[in-house]
C-alpha positions as CSV (number, residue, x, y, z in Angstrom):
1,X,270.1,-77.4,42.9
2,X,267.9,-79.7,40.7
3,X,264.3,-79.5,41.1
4,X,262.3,-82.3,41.0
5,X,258.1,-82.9,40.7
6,X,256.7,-83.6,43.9
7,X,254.5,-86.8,44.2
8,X,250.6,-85.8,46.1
9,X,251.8,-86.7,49.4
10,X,254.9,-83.7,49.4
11,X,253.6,-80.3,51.0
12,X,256.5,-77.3,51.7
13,X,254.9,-77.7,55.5
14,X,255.2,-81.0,56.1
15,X,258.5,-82.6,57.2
16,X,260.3,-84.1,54.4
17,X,262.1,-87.3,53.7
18,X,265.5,-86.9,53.8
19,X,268.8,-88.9,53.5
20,X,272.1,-86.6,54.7
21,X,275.9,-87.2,55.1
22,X,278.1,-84.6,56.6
23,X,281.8,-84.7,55.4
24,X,284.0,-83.5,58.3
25,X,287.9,-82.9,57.8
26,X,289.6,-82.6,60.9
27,X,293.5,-81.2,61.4
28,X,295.3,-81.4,64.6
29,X,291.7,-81.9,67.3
30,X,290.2,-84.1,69.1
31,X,286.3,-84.0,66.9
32,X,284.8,-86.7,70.1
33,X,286.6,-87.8,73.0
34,X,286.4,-91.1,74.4
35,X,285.5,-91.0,78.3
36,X,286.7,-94.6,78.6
37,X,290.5,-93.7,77.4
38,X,290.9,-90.3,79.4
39,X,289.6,-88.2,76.7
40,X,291.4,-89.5,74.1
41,X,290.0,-89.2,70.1
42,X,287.7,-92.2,69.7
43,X,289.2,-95.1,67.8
44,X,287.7,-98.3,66.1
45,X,289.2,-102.0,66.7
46,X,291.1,-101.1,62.7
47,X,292.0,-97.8,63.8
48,X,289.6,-95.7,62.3
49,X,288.2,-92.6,64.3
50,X,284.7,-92.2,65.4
51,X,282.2,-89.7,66.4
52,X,279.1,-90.4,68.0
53,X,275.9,-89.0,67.1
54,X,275.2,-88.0,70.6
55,X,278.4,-85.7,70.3
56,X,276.9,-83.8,66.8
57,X,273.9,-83.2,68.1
58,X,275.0,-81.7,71.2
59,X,276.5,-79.0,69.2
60,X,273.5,-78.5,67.2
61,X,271.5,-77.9,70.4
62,X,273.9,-75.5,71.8
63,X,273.9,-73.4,69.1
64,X,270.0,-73.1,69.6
65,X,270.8,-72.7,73.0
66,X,272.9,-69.6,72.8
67,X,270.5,-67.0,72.1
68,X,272.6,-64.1,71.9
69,X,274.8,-66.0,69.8
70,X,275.5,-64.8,66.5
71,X,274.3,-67.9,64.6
72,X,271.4,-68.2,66.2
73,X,270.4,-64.6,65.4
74,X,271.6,-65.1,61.8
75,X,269.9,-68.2,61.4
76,X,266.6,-66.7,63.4
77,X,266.5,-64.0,61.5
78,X,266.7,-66.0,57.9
79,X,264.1,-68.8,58.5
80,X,261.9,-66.2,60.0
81,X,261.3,-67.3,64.0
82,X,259.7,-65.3,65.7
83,X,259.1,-66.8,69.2
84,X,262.4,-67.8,71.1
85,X,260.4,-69.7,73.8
86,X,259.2,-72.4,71.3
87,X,262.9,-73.5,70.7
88,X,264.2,-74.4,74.1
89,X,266.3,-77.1,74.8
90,X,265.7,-80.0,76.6
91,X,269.1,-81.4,77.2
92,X,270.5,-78.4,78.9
93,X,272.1,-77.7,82.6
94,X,269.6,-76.7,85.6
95,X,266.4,-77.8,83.5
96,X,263.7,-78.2,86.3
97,X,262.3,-82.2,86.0
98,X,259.0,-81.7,87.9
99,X,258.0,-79.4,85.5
100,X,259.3,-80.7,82.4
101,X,257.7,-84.4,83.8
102,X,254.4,-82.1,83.8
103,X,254.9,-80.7,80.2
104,X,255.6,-84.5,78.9
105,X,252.3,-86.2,80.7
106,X,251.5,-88.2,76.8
107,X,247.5,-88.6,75.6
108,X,246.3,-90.7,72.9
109,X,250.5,-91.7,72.2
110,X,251.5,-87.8,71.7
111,X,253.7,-85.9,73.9
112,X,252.4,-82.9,75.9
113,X,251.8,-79.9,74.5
114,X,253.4,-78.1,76.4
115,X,256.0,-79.9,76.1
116,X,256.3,-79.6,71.9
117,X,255.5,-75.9,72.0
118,X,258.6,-75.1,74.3
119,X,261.4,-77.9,73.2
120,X,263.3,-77.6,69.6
121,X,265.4,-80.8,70.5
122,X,262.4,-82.4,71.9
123,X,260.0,-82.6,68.7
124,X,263.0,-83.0,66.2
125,X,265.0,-85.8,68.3
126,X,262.2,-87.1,70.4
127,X,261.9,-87.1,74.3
128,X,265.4,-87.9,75.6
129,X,263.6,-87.3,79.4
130,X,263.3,-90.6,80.5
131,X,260.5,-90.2,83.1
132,X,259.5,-93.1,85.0
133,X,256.4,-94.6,83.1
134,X,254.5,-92.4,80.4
135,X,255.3,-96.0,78.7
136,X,253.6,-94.2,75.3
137,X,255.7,-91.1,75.1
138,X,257.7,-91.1,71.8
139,X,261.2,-91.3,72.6
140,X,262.7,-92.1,68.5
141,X,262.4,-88.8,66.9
142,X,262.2,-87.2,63.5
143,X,266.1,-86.8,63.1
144,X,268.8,-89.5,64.0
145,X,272.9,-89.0,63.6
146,X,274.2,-92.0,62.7
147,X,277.7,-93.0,63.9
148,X,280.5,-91.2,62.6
149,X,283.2,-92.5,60.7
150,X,287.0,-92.1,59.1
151,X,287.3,-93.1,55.6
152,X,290.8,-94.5,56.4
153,X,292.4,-95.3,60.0
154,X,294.0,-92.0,62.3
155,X,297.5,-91.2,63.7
156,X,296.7,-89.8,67.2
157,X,298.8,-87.4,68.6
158,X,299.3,-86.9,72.2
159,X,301.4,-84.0,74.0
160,X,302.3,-82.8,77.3
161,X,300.8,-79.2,78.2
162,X,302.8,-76.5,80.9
163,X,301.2,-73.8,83.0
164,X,303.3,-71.3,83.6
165,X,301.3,-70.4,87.3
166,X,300.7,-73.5,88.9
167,X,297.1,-75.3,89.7
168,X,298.5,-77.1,92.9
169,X,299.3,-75.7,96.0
170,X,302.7,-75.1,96.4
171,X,303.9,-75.0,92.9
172,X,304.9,-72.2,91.0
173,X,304.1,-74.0,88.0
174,X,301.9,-76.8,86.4
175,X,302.0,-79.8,84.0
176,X,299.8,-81.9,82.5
177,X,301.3,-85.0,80.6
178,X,299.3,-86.0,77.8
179,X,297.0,-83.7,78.0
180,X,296.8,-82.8,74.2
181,X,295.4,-85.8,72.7
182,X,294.3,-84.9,69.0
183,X,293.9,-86.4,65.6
184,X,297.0,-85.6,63.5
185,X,294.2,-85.7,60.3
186,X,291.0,-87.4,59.1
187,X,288.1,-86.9,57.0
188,X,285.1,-88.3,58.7
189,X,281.4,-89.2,56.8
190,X,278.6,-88.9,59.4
191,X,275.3,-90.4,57.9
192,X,271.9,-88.7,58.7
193,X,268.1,-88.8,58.4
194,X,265.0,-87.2,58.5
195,X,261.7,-89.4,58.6
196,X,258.2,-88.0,58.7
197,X,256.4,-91.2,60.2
198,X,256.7,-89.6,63.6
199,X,256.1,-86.1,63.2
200,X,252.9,-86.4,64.0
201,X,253.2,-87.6,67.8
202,X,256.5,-85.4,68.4
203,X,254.9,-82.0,66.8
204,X,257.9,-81.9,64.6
205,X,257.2,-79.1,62.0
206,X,259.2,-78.2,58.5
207,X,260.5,-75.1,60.1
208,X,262.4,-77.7,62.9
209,X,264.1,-79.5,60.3
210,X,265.6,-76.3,58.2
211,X,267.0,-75.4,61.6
212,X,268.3,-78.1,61.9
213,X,269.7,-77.8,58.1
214,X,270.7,-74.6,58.5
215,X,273.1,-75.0,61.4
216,X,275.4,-78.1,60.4
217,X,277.9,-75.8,58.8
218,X,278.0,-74.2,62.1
219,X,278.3,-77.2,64.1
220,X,281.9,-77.5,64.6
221,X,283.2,-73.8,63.0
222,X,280.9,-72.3,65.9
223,X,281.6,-74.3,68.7
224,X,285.5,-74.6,68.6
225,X,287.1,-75.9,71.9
226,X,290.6,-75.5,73.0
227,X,291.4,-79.2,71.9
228,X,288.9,-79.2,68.8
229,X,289.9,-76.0,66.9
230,X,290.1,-77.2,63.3
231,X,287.2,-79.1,62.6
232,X,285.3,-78.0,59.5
233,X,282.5,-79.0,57.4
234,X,283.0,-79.9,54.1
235,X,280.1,-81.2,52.3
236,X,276.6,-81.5,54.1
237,X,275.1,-83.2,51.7
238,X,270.8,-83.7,51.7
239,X,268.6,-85.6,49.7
240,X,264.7,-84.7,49.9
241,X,262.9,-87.7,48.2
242,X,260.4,-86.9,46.1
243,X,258.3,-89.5,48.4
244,X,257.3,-88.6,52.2
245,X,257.8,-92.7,52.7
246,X,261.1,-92.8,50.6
247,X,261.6,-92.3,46.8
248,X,265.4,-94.0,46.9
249,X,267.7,-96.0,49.0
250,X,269.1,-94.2,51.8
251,X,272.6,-96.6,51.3
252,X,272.6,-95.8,47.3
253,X,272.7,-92.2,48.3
254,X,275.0,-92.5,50.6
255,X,277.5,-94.9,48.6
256,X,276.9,-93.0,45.7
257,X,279.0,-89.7,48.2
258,X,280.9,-91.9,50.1
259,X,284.5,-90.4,49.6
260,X,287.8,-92.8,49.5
261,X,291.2,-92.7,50.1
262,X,294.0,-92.5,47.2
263,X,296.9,-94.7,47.2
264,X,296.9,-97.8,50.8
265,X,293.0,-97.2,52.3
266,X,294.9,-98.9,55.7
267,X,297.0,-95.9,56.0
268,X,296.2,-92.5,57.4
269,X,296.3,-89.6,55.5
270,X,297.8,-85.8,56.2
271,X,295.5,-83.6,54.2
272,X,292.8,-83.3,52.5
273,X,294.6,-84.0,49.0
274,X,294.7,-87.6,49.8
275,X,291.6,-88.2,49.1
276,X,291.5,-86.6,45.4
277,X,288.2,-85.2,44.1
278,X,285.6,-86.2,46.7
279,X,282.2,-87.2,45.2
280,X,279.3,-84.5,44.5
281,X,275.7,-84.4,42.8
282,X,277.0,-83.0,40.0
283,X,278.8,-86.6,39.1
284,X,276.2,-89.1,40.5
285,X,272.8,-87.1,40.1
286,X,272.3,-89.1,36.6
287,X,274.0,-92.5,37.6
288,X,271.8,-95.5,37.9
289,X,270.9,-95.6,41.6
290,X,271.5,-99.2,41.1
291,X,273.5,-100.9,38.5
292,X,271.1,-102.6,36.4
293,X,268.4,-100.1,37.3
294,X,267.3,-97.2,35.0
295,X,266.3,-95.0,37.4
296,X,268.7,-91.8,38.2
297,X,268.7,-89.9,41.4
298,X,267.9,-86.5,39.9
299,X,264.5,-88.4,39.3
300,X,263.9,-89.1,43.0
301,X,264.3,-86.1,44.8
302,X,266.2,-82.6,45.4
303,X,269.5,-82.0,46.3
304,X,271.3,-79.2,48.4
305,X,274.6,-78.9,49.8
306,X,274.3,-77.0,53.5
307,X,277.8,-76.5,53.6
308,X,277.5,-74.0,51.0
C-alpha cells in the first residue's frame, strides 16, 4: 500500500474521502434479480447485466445483522467493537416504527440520538425510514453504491427445475419451468463512495466506514443463495484522498481500473481470461491522472485492495 502525506484537514477518526469500485465475476448465478421479469438476471437495453446498489448493500447489512455469524465475529473482533447494540440495522424484518419514529425525532438538522447510537446502516447510508414529516432528517448518507455494471453484454441462462416430492396437492412430484434463471458469465464493476460532508448530521464515525470496508469481500462469498452460488469478489478497490473534500477525480480513478474486454466488447464472455490482465495500482498509481496533467495518483491519496 502506498502511503501518502496527509493534508491538515485528514485525522485517522474522522471519515475519509474515498472513491471505490468492486470488481465482481459471476459464473453460472443470478448476482440481482429483476422483479419486473420473474426474477430473471437484470439486463440493460444492449444487453449488459446490472446490479443495483440497493441489492449490495442489502448484503452488507445482513452480514451486520447476523450476529452469530462467523464474519461478523471475525470482523468484530478485528476492528475492535465492543458494543453490539450500536450496530443494529435499520432495514431489517419486524423493526418496531413507533419506536424507531421516536429514535429519529431530528434537532437543529441531525438525526436522533438515539437513533445514531443504535443503527450501523442508519449513520453510514442515511435514514432510509421515511417517516411522515421530520422534513430535516438526513436521508443521503455517507456511503452510496452506485449502479452495477457488466463490462461486456450477458448470455442468460434459463432451466427447468424437478422436485422429486411434489408441492401441490395431489402430485407425487413437482416442476418448475424456468426456474433457474442465471448468468452463464460476467464480470461486473460496481462504483462506490464515501463522502465526509454529512457525517456530521448522520453520526457516521471512521469505525462505520472500515466496517463497511472490511466486509465487501464477504458480500457475495458469505451470503450465497441457491441461484447465486458463484459470485466472487475480485478486486475492491479504494482510494482515500489525501483531501477530506477530494484530492482527485472520482471518474479518473475509476477509468484509470475500469477493466475491458479482449477481442468483440459486444460479445459475452465465458471466463475470466477474456478479459486479460485487469487493471491495478501497481500500473496506474504513477500515470497522469489526466493526460496533459503532471499530477500522479500516488500523490493524491492511499490505496488498498479489500479483496485481499
Amino acid at each position: 500500500m502506498t502511503t501518502a502525506i496527509m493534508s491538515g484537514d485528514q485525522s485517522t477518526d474522522l471519515v475519509p474521502r474515498i472513491t471505490g469500485l468492486l470488481i465482481l465475476e459471476v459464473r453460472k448465478s443470478n448476482p440481482n434479480g429483476d422483479p419486473e421479469r420473474e426474477g430473471s438476471p437484470r439486463q440493460r437495453p444492449d444487453g449488459k447485466g446490472e446490479i443495483s446498489p440497493v441489492s449490495v448493500k442489502r448484503k452488507l447489512r445482513d452480514l451486520v445483522l447476523e450476529k452469530e455469524g462467523v464474519v461478523w465475529q471475525e470482523v468484530k473482533k478485528g476492528l475492535a467493537i465492543e458494543a453490539d447494540e450500536k450496530f443494529q440495522i435499520l432495514e431489517s424484518r419486524g423493526r418496531k416504527r413507533d419506536e424507531i419514529k421516536k429514535q429519529v425525532e431530528p434537532k437543529d438538522g441531525r438525526l436522533g440520538q438515539a437513533f445514531i447510537d443504535a443503527y450501523w446502516d442508519g449513520r453510514l447510508f442515511g435514514n432510509t425510514f421515511l417517516e411522515e414529516g421530520g422534513s430535516d432528517t438526513i436521508r443521503s448518507g455517507v456511503a452510496h453504491f452506485g449502479v452495477g455494471v457488466s463490462i461486456a453484454p450477458v448470455d442468460i441462462e434459463f432451466s427447468t427445475w424437478t422436485s422429486k416430492s411434489g408441492v401441490e396437492a395431489g402430485k407425487d412430484r413437482g416442476m418448475a419451468p424456468m426456474a433457474f434463471r442465471v448468468v452463464k458469465h460476467g464480470l461486473y464493476a460496481v462504483p462506490f463512495f464515501v463522502g465526509p460532508n454529512f457525517a456530521h448530521k448522520t453520526g457516521c464515525t471512521k469505525l462505520d466506514v472500515d466496517l463497511m470496508l472490511h466486509l465487501l469481500k464477504h458480500a457475495y462469498a458469505d451470503t450465497r443463495s441457491v441461484v447465486r452460488s458463484m459470485v466472487e469478489v475480485v478486486h475492491a478497490h479504494t482510494f482515500t484522498h489525501n483531501s477530506r473534500a477530494g484530492s482527485v477525480s472520482d471518474f479518473a480513478f475509476l477509468d484509470a481500473l475500469m477493466p475491458k474486454k479482449n477481442g468483440d466488447p459486444d460479445k459475452w464472455s465465458v471466463s475470466l481470461a477474456d478479459y486479460g490482465e485487469l487493471p491495478t495500482w501497481q500500473k496506474i498509481k504513477d500515470m497522469p491522472i489526466r493526460r496533459g496533467n503532471e499530477v500522479t495518483f500516488t500523490q493524491c491519496g492511499e490505496y488498498k485492495d479489500y479483496a485481499l
